[in-house]
OpenMM code with the backbone's topology and positions (N, CA, C; nanometers):
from openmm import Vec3, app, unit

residues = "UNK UNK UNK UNK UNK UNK UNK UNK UNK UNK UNK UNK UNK UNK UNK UNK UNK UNK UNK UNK UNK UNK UNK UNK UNK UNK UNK UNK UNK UNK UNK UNK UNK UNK UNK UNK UNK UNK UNK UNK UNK UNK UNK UNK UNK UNK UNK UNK UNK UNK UNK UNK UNK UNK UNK UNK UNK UNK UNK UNK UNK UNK UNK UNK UNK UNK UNK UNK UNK UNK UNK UNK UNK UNK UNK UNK UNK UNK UNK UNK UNK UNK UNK UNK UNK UNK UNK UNK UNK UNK UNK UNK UNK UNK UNK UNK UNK UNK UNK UNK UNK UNK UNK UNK UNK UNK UNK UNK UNK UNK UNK UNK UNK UNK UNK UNK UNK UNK UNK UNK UNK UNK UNK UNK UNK UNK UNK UNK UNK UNK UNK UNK UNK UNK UNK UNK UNK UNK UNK UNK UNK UNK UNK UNK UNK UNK UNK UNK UNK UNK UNK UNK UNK UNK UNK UNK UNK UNK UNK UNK UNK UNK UNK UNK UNK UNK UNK UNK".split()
positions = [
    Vec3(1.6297, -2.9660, -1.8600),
    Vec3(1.5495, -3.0035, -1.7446),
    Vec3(1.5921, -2.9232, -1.6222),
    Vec3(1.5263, -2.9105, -1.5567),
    Vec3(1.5464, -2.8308, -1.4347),
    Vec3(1.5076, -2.9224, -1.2881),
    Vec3(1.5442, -3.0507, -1.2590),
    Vec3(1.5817, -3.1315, -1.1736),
    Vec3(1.6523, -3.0415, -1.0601),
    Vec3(1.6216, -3.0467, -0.9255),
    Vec3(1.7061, -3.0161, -0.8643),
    Vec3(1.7588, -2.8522, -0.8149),
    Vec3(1.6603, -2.7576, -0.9159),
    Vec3(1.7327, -2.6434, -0.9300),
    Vec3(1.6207, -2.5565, -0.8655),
    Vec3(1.6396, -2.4981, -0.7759),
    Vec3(1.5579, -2.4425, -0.7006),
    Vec3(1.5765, -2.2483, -0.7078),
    Vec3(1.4706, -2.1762, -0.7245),
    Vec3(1.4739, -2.0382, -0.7381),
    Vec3(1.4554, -1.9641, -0.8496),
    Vec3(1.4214, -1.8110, -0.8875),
    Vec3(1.4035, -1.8310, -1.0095),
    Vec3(1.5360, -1.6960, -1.0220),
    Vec3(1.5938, -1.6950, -1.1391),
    Vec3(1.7118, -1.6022, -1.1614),
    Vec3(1.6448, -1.4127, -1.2021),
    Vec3(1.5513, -1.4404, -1.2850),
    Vec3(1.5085, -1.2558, -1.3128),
    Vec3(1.5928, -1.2092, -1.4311),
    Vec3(1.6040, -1.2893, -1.4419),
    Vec3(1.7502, -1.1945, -1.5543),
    Vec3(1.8486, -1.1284, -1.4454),
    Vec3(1.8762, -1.1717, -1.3466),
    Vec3(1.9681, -1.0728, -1.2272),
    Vec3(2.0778, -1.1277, -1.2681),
    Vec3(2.2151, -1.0708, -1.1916),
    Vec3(2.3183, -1.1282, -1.1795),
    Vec3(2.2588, -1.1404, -0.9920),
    Vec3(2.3398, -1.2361, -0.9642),
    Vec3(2.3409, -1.2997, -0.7707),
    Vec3(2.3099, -1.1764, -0.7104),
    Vec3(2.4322, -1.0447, -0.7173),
    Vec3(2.4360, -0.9738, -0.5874),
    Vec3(2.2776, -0.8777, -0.6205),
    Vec3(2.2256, -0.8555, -0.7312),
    Vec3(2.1360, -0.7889, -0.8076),
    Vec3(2.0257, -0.8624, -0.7361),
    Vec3(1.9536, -0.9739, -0.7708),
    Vec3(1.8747, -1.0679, -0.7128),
    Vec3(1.8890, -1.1036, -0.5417),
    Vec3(2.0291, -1.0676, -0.5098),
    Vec3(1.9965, -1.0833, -0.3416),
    Vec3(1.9316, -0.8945, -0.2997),
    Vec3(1.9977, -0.8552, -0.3680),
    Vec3(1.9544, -0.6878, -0.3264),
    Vec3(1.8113, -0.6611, -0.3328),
    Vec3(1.7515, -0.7237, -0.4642),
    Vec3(1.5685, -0.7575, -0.5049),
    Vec3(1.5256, -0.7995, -0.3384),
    Vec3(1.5925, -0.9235, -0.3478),
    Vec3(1.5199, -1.0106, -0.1623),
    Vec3(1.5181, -0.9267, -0.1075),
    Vec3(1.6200, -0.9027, -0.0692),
    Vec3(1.6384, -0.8017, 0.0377),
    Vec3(1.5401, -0.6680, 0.0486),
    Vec3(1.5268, -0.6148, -0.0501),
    Vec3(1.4314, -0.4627, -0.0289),
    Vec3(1.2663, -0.5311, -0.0569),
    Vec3(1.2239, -0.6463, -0.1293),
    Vec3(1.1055, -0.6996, -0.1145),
    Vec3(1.0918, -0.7757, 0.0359),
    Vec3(1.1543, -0.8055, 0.1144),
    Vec3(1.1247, -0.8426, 0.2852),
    Vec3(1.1153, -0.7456, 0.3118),
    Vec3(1.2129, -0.6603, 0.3528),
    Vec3(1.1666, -0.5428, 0.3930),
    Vec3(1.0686, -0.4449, 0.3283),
    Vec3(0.9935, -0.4494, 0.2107),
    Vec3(0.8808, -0.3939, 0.1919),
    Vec3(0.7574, -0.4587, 0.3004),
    Vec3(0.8070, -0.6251, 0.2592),
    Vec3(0.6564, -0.6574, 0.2972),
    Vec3(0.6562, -0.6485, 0.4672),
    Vec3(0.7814, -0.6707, 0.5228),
    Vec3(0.7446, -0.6511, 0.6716),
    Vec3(0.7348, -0.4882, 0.7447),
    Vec3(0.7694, -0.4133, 0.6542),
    Vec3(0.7624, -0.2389, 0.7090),
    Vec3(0.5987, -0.2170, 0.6830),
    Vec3(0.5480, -0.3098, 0.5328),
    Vec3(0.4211, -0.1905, 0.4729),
    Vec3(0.3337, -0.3340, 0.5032),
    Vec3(0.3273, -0.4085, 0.5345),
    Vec3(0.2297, -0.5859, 0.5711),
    Vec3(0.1802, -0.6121, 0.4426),
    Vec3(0.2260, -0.5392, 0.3051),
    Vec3(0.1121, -0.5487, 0.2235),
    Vec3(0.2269, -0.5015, 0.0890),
    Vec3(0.2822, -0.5914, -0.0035),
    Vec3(0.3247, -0.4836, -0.1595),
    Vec3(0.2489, -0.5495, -0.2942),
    Vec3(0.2317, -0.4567, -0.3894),
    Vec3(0.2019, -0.4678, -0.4814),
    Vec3(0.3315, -0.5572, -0.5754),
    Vec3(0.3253, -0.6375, -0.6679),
    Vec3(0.4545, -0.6753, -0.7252),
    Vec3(0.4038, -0.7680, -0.8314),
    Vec3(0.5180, -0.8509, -0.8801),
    Vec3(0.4531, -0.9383, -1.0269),
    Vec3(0.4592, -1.0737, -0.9079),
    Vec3(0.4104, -1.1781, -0.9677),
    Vec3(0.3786, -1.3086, -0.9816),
    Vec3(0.5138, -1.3325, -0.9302),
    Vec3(0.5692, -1.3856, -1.0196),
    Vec3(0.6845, -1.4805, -0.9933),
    Vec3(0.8276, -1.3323, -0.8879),
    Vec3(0.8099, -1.2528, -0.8843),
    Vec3(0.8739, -1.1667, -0.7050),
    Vec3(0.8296, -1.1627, -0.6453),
    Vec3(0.6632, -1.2080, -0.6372),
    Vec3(0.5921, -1.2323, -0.4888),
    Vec3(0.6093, -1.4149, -0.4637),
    Vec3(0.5943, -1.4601, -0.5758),
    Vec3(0.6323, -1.6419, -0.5373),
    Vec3(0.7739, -1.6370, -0.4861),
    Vec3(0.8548, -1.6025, -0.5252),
    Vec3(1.0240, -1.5921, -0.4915),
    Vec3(1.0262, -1.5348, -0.3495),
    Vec3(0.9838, -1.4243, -0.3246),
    Vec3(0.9551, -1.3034, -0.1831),
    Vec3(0.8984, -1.4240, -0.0506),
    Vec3(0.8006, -1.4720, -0.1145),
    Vec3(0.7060, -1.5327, -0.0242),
    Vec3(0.8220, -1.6522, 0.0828),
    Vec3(0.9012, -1.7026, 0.0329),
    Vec3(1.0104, -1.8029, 0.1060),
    Vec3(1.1257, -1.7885, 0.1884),
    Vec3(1.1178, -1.6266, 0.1795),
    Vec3(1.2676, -1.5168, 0.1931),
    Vec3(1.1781, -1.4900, 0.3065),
    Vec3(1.0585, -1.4115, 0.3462),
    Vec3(0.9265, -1.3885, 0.4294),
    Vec3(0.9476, -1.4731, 0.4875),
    Vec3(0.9075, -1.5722, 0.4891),
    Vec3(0.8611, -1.6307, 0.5698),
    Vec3(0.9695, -1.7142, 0.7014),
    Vec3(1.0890, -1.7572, 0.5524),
    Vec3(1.2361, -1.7615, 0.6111),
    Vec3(1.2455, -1.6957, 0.7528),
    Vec3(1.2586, -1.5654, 0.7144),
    Vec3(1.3065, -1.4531, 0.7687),
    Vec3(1.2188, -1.4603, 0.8981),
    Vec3(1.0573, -1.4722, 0.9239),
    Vec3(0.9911, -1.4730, 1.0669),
    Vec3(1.0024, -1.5825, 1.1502),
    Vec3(1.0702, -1.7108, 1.0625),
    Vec3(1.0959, -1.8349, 1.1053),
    Vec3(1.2272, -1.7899, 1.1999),
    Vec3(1.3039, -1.7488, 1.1789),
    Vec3(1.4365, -1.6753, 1.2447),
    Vec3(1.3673, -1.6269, 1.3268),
    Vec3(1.3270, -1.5086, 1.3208),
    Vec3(1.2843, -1.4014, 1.4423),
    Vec3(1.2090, -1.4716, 1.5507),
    Vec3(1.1512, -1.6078, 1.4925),
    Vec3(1.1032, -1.6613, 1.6470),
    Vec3(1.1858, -1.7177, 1.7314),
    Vec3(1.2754, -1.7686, 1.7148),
    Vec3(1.4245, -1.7674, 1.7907),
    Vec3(1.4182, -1.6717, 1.9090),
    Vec3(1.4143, -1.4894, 1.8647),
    Vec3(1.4554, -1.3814, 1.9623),
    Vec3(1.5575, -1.4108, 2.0478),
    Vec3(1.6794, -1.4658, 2.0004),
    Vec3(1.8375, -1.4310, 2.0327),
    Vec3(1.8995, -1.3562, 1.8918),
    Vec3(2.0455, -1.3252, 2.0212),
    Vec3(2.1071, -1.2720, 1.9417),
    Vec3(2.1415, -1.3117, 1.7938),
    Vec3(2.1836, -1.4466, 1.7834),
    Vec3(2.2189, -1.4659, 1.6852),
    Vec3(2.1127, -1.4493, 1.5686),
    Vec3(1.9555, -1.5308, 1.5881),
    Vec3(1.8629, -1.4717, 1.4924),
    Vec3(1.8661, -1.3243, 1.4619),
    Vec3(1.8593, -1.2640, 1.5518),
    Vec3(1.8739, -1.0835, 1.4979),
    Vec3(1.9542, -1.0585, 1.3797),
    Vec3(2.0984, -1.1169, 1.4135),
    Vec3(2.2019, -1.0862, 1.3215),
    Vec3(2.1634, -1.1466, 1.2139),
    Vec3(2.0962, -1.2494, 1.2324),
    Vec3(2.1030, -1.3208, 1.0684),
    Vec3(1.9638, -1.2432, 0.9869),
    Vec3(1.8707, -1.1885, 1.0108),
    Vec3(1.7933, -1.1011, 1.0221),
    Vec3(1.8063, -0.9774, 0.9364),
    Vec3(1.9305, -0.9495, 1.0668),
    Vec3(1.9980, -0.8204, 0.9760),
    Vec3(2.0771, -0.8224, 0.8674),
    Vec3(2.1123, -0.9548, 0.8253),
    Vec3(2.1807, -0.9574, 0.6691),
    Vec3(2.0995, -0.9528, 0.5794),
    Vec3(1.9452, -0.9646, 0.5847),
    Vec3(1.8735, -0.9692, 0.4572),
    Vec3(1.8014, -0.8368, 0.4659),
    Vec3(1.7686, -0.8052, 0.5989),
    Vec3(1.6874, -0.6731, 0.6356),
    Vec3(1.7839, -0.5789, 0.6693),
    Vec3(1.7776, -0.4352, 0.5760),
    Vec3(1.8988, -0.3643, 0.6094),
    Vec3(1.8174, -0.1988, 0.6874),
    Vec3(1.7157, -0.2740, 0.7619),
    Vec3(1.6410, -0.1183, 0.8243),
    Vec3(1.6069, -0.1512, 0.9988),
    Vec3(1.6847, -0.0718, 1.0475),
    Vec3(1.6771, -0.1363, 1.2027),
    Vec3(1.5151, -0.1157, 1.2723),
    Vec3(1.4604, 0.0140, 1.2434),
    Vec3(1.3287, 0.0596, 1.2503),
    Vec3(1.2223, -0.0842, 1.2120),
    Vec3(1.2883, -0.1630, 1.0901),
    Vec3(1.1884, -0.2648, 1.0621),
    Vec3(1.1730, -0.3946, 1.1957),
    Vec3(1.3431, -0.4182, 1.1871),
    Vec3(1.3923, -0.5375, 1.2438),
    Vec3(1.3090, -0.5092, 1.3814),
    Vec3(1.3133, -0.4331, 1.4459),
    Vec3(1.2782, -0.3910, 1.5769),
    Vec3(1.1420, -0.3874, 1.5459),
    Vec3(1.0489, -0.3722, 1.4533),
    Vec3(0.8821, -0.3683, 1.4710),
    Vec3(0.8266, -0.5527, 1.4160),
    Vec3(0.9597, -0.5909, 1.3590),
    Vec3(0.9347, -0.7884, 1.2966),
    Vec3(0.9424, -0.8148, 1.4553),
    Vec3(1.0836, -0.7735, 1.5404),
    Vec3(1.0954, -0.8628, 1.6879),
    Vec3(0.9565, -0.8204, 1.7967),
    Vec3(0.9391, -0.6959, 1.7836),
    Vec3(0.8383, -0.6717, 1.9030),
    Vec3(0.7050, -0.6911, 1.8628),
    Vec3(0.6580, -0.6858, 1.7281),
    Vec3(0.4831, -0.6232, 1.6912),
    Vec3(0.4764, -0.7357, 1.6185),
    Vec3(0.5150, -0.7986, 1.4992),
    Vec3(0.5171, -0.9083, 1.4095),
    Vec3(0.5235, -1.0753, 1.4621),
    Vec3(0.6254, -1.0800, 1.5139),
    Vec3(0.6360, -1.2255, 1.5643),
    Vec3(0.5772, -1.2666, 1.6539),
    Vec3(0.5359, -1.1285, 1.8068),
    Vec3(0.4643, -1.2087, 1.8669),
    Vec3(0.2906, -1.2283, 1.8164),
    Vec3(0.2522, -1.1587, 1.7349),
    Vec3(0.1175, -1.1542, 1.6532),
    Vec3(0.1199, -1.2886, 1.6165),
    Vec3(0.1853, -1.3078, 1.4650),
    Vec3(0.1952, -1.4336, 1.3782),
    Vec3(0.2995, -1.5524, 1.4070),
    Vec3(0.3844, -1.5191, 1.5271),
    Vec3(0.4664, -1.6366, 1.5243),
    Vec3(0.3844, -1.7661, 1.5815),
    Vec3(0.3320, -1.7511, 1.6774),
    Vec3(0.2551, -1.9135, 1.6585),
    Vec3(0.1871, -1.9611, 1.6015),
    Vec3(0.1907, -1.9420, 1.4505),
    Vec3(0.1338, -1.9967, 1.3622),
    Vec3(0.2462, -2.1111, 1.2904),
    Vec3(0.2166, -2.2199, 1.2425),
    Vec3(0.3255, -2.3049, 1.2238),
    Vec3(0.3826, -2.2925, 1.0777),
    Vec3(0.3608, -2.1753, 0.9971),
    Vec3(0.4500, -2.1665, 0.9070),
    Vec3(0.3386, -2.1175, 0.8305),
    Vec3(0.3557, -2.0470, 0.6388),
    Vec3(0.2586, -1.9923, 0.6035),
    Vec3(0.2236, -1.8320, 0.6353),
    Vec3(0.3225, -1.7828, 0.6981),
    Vec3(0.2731, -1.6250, 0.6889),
    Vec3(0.2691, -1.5395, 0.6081),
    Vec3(0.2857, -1.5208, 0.5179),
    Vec3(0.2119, -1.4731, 0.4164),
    Vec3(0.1284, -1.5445, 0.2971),
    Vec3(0.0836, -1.4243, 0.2094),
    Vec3(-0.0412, -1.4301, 0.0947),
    Vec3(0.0044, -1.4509, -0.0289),
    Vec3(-0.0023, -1.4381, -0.1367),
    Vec3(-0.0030, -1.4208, -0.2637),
    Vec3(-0.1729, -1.4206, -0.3239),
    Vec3(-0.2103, -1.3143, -0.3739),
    Vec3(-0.3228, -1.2886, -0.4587),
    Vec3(-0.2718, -1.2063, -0.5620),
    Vec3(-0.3427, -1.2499, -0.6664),
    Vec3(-0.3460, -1.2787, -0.7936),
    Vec3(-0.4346, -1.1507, -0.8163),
    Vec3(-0.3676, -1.0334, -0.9428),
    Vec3(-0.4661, -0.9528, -0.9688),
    Vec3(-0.4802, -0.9094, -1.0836),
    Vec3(-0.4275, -0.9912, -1.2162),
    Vec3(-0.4265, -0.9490, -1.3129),
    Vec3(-0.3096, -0.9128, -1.3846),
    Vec3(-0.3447, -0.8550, -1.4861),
    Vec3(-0.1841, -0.7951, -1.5865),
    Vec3(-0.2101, -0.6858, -1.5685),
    Vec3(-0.0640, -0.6091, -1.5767),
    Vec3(-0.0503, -0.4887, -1.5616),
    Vec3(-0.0425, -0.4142, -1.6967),
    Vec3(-0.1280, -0.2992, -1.6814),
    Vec3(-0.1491, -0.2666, -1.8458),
    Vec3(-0.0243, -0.2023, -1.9072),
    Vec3(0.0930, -0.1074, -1.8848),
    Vec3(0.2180, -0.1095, -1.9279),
    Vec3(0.2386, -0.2643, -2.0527),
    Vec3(0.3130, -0.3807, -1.9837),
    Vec3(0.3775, -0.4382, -2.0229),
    Vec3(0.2741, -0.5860, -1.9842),
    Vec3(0.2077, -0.6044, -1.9439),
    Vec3(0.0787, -0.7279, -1.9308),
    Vec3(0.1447, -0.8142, -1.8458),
    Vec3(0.2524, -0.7827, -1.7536),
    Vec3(0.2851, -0.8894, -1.6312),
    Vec3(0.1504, -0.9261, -1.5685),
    Vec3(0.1887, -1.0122, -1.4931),
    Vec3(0.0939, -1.0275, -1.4144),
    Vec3(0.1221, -1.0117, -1.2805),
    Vec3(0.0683, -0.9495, -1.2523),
    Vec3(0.1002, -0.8722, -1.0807),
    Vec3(-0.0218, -0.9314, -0.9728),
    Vec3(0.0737, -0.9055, -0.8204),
    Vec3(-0.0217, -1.0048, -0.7864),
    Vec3(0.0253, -0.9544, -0.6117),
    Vec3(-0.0474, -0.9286, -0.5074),
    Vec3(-0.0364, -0.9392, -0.3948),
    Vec3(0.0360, -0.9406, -0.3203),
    Vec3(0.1453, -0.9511, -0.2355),
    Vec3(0.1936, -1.0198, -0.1319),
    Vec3(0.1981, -0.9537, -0.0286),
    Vec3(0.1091, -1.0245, 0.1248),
    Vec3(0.0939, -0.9613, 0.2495),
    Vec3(0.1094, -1.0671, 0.3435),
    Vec3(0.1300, -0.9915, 0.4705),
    Vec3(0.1216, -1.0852, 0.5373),
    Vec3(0.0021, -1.1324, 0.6299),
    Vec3(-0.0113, -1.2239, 0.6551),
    Vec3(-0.1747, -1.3112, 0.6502),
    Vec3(-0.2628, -1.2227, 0.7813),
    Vec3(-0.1934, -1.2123, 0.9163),
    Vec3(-0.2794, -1.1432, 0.9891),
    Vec3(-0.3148, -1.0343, 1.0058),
    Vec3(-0.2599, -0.9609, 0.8798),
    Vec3(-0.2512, -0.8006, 0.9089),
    Vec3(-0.3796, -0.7767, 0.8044),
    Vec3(-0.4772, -0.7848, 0.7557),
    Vec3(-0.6013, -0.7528, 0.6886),
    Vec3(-0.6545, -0.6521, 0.7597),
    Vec3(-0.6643, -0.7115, 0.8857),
    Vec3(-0.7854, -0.5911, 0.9747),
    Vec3(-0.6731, -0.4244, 0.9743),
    Vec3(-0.5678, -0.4767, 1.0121),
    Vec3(-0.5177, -0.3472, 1.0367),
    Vec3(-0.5045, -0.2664, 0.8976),
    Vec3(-0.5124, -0.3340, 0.7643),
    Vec3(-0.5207, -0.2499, 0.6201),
    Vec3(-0.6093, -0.1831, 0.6421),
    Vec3(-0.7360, -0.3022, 0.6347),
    Vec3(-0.8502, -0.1764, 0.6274),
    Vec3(-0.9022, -0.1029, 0.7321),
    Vec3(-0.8328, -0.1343, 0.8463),
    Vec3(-0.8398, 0.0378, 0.9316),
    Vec3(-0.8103, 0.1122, 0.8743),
    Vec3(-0.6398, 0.1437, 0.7906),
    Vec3(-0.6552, 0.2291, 0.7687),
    Vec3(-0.6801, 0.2732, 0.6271),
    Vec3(-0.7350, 0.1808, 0.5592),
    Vec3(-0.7944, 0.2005, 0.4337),
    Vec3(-0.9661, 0.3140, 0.4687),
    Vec3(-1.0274, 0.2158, 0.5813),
    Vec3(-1.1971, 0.2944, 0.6631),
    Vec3(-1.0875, 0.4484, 0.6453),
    Vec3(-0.9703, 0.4905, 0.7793),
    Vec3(-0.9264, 0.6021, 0.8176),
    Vec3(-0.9735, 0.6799, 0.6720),
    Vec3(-0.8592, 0.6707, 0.6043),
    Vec3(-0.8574, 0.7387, 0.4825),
    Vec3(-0.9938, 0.7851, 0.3919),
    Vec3(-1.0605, 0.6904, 0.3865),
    Vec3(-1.1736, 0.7083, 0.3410),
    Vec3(-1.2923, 0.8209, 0.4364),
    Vec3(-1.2528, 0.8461, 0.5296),
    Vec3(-1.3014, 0.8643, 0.6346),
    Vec3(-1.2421, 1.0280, 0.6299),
    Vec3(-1.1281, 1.0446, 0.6122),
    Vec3(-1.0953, 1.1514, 0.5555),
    Vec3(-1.1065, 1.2374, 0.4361),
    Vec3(-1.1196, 1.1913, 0.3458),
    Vec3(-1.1430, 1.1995, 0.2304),
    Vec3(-1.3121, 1.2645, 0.2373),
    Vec3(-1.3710, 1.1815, 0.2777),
    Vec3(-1.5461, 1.2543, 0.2875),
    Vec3(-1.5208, 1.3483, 0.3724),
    Vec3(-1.4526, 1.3694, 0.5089),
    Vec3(-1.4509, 1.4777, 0.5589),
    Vec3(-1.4356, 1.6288, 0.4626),
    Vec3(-1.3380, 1.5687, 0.3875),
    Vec3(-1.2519, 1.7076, 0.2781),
    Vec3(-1.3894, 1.7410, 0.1744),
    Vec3(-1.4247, 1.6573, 0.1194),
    Vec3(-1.5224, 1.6408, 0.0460),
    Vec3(-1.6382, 1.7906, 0.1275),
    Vec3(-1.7114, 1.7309, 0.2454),
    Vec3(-1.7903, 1.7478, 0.2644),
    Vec3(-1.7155, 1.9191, 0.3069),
    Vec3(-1.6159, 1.9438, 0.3640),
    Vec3(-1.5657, 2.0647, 0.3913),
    Vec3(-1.5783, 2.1663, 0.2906),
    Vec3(-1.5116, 2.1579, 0.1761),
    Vec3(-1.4798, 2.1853, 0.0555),
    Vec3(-1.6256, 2.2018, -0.0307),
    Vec3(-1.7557, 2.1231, 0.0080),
    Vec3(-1.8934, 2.1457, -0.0445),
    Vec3(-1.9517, 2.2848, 0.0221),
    Vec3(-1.9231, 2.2655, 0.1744),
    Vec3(-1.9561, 2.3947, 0.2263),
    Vec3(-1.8584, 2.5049, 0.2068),
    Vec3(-1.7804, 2.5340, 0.1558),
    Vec3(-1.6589, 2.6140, 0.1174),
    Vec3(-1.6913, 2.6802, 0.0302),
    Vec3(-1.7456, 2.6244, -0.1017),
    Vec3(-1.8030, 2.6056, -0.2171),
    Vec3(-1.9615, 2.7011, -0.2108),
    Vec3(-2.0269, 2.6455, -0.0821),
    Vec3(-2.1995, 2.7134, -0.0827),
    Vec3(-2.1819, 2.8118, -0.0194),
    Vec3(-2.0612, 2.8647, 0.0887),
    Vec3(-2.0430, 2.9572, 0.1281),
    Vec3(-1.9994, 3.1318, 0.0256),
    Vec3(-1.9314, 3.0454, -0.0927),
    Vec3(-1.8357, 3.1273, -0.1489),
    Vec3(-1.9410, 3.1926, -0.3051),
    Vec3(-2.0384, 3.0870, -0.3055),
    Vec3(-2.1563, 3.1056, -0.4392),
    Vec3(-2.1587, 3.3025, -0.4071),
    Vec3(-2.1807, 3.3424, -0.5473),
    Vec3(-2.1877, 3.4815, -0.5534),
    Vec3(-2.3626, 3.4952, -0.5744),
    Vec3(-2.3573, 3.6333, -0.4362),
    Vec3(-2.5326, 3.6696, -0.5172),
    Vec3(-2.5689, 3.6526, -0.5966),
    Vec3(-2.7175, 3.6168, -0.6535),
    Vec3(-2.7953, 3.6373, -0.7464),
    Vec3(-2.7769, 3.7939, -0.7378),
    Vec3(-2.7629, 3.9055, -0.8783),
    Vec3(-2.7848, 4.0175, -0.9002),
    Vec3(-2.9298, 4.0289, -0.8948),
    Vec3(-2.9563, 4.1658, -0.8416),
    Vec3(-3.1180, 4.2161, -0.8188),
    Vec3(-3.1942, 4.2323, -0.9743),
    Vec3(-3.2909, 4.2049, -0.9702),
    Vec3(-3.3606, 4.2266, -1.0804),
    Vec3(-3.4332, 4.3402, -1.0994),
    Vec3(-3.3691, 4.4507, -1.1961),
    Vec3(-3.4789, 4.5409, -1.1789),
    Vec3(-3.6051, 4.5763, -1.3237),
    Vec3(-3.6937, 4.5846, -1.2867),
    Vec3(-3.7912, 4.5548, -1.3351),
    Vec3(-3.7302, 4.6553, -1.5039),
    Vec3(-3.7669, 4.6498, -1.5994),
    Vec3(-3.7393, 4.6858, -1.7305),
    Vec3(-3.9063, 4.7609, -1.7623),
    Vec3(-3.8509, 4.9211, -1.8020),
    Vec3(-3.9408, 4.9853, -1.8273),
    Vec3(-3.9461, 5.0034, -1.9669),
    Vec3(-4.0778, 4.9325, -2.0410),
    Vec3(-4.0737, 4.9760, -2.1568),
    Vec3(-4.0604, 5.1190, -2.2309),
    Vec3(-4.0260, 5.1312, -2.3807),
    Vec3(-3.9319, 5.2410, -2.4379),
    Vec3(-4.0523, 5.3670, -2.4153),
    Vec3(-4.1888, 5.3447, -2.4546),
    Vec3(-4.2603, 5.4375, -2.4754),
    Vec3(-4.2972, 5.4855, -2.3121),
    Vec3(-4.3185, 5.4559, -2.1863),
    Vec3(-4.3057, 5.4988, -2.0571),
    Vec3(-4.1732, 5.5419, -2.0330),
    Vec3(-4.0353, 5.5162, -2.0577),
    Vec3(-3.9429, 5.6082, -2.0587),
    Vec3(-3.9801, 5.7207, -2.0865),
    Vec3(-3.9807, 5.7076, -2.2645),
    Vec3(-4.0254, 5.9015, -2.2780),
    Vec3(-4.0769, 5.9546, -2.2091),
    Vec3(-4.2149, 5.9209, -2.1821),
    Vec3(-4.3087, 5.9734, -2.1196),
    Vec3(-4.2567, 6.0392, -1.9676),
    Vec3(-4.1816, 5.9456, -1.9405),
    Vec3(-4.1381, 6.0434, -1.7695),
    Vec3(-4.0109, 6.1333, -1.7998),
    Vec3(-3.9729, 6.1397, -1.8993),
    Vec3(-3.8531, 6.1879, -1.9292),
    Vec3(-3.9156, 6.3275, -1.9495),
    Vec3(-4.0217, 6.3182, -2.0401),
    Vec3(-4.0988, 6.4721, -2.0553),
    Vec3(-4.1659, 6.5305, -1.9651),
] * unit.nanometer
topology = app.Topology()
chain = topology.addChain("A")
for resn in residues:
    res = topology.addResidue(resn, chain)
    for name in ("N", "CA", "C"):
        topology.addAtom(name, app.Element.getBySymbol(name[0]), res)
């Protein structure tokens, strides 16, 4: 029975499974958005959210505790200034989990994890990209109609018996 026992192990040993936490927060708060299985985005999702529950504090001491799970100062500094004041007055719940299927390798099931107010800013730059992409497209078409080789001239074919004839 499992009464009482909270978390799930991975097959990790401890320092293995805190090192997992650790680089899945800091995925999801550097990129707002990772790809991952099911049960490291259910596990991730409490460490997340943990972790912005702290940062609304903004003392010293939250920082530090911050910085034991988050080991990228570039992050910590974009969770205190750009992140918390966005989503911190929300009363808990900042991030997602969606569900997307098995992964064809090995048939996990992989699944989402973002954080909840950052959608619009994905697909900005999901539009950007796309947006680029037709640019190249459309560059690369005229690149293409520019570079087409002449049609060769056609010259008319004189039948065998009018050859001779002017030849003599």
């Amino acid at each position: 029975m499992r009464h009482r026992v909270k978390g799930r192990k991975f097959n990790r040993t401890s320092s293995h499974r805190k090192a997992l936490m650790g680089a899945l927060v800091t995925s999801v708060l550097k990129h707002k958005r990772i790809k991952t299985t099911v049960a490291k985005a259910k596990e991730a999702r409490s460490y997340v959210d943990t972790i912005i529950t702290k940062a609304r504090k903004n003392d010293l001491h939250s920082i530090r505790q911050v910085m034991k799970v988050v080991h990228d100062k570039e992050v910590v500094k974009e969770l205190f200034s750009e992140i918390v004041p966005k989503i911190g007055d929300r009363p808990g719940g900042y991030t997602r989990v969606v569900k997307l299927g098995n992964r064809i390798g090995d048939a996990a099931s992989m699944a989402i994890l973002e954080l909840v107010d950052y959608n619009d800013v994905i697909n900005k730059k999901a539009e950007e990209k796309k947006e680029k992409r037709e640019e190249k497209r459309k560059a690369k078409a005229e690149a293409e109609s520019n570079e087409r080789v002449e049609d060769a001239k056609v010259i008319e074919e004189i039948p065998a018996e009018e050859r001779k004839n002017k030849t003599n």
